[in-house]
N, C-alpha and C positions, 0 to 999 in steps of 0.2 A: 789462619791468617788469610786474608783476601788482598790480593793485587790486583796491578794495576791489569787493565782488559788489554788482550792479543787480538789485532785485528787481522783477522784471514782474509786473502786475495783471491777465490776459485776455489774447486775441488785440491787441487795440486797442493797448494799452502794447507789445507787442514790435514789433506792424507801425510804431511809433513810434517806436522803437529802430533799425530798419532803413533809416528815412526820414532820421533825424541821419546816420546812416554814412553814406547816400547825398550831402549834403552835402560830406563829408572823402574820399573816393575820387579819383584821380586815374588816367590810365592806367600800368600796370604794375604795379597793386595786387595782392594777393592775399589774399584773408582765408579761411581756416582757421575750419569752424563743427563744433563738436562737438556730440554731444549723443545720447543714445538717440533711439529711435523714436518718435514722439509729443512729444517738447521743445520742439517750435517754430521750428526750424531753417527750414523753408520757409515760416513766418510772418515771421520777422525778413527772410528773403531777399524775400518776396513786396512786404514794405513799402520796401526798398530797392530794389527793380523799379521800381515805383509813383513813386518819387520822383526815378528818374532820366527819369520822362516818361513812362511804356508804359501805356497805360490799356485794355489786355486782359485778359482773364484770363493768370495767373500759376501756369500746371499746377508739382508738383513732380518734376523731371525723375528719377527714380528708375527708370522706363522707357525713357525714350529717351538717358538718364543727362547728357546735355549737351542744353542750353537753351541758343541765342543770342539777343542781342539787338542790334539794329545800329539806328546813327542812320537816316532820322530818327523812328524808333519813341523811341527813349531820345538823351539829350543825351551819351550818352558807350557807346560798345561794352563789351560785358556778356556773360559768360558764367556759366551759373548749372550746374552739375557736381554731380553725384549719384552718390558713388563706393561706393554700398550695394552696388549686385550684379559692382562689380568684388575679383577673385576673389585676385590677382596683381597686386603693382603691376607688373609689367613690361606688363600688360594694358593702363593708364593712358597708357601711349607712345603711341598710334592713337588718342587722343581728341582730341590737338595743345592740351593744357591751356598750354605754352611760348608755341604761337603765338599763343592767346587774350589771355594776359598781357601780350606784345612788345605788344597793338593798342588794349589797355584794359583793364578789370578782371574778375579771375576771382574766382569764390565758390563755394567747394568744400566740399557736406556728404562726413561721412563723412572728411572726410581721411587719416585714420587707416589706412586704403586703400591712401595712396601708400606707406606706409612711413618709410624713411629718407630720399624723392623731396621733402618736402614744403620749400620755401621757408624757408630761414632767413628774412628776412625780409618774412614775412606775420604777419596782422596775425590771434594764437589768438584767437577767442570760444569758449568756454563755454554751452552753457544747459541746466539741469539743475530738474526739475523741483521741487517746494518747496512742494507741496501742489495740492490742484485743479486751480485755475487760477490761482498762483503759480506763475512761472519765474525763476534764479536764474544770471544773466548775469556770469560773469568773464570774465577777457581777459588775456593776455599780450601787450605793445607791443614791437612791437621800435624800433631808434630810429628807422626811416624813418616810423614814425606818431605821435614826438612832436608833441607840439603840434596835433596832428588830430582823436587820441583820446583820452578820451573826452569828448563832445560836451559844448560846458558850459553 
């Protein structure tokens, strides 16, 4: 199901945005973030870090391409996946994205990456720039996140 687009205000409203999804995650989630370079992608990630408990800094893994996060840093095991500089989805197999899922929730920028790999059901975001510092949040639900998303 695709609804209607969330318009975000600044850094503050999307890291906002991140922190409601952190509330509706469960283990074996996966959420799918789109978005060009600069959209906000590891701001909404960063506010869903945050609110699963981590109160470190929240690099975006774009270099080391996969970020874990294990209790008791966070309330619930996290993996945060940066599939920019991967080349080859078959590349994506050696990153154990499967195993991260089976143990708790994955959040993969870039998705677009894995190709045809990607979870039928995970849960699309959208964010698409919309002026300044306006951002412009769609989603695609599949049914395993009725009633989860979107945060009301």
């Amino acid at each position: 199901m695709t609804a209607q687009p969330m318009l975000l205000f600044g850094a503050a409203e999307t890291e906002a945005v991140g922190a409601a999804l952190a509330a509706c995650v469960r283990a074996g989630d996966v959420i799918a973030l789109f978005g060009d370079l600069g959209a906000g992608k590891t701001t909404l990630a960063r506010g869903l870090i945050r609110a699963l408990g981590f109160a470190g800094d929240v690099p975006s893994p774009t270099f080391p391409i996969v970020v874990a996060y294990d209790p008791p840093d966070v309330s619930l095991s996290f993996m945060h996946a940066d599939l920019y500089r991967i080349d080859d989805p078959d590349d994506a197999e050696e990153l154990g994205l499967d195993d991260a899922r089976a143990h708790g929730v994955l959040l993969i920028e870039w998705p677009e990456r894995l190709g045809a790999r990607l979870w039928p059901d995970a849960l699309v975001l959208r964010i698409e720039r919309d002026g300044d510092d306006r951002r412009r949040l769609t989603w695609e639900m599949p049914a395993a996140w009725e009633g989860r998303w979107p945060p009301r």
